[in-house]
N, C-alpha and C positions, 0 to 999 in steps of 0.2 A: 913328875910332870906328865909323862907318858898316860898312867892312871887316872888325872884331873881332865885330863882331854879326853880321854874312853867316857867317863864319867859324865861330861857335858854332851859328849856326842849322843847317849843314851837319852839326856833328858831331853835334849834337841829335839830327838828322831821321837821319842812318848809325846813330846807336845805337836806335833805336826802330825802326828797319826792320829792322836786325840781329834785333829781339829778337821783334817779331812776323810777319815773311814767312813762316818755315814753323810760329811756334809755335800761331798761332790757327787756320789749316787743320787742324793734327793733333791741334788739344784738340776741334774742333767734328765732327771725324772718328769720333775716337778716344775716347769720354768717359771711360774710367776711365783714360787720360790723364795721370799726375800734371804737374802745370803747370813745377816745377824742372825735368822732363826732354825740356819740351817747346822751355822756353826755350831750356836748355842745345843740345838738337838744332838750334833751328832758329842760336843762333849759332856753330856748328861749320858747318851746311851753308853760312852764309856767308863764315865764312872759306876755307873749301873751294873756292868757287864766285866770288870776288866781282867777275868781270866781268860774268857770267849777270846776276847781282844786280844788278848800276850798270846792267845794257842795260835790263832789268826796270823801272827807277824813271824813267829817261828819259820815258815816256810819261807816267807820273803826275807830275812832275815839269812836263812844258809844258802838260798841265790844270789846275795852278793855279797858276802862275807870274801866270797876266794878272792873276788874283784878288788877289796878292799886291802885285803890283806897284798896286794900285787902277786895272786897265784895264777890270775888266769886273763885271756885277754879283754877282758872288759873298755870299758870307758875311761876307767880312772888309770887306765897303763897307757892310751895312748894320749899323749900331748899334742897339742894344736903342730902343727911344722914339723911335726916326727918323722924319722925316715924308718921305716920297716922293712927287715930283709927274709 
C-alpha cells in the first residue's frame, strides 16, 4: 500500500511540475499571456527536455524530502492547534 501511494505521489508531483516549470515564469513574464498556451508550452518543453527537468527537481526534491519524511521542522510537522515545547 505504502509503495502505491509513493508511486501516485511521484506521478502527482511529474504532472504538476510538467504543468507549472515554464508556465508560471512565462505568465508572470509575459501578462497577456494566455494561461492554455502557457501551459501547453511549458508541457512540450518538458517533454522536449525531461532530463534538464529530473536534474532541475533533484534539488528541490532533497529540500523537502526531511520535511516529508517527518525529520525536520518543516510544515508538514506542525499541525494547525499544535502546541510546541
Amino acid at each position: 500500500m505504502i509503495l502505491w501511494d509513493n508511486l501516485a505521489g511521484i506521478v502527482f508531483t511529474a504532472m504538476v511540475l510538467a504543468l507549472i516549470v515554464v508556465s508560471v515564469p512565462m505568465l508572470l513574464d509575459l501578462m497577456d499571456t494566455p494561461a492554455a498556451l502557457a501551459i501547453r508550452t511549458s508541457i512540450r518543453a518538458v517533454l522536449a527536455n525531461p532530463g534538464p527537468v529530473a536534474l532541475w527537481e533533484v534539488p528541490v526534491t532533497a529540500v523537502l524530502l526531511p520535511d516529508c519524511l517527518q525529520l525536520g521542522p518543516g510544515p508538514c510537522n506542525r499541525a494547525p492547534g499544535s502546541q510546541t515545547r
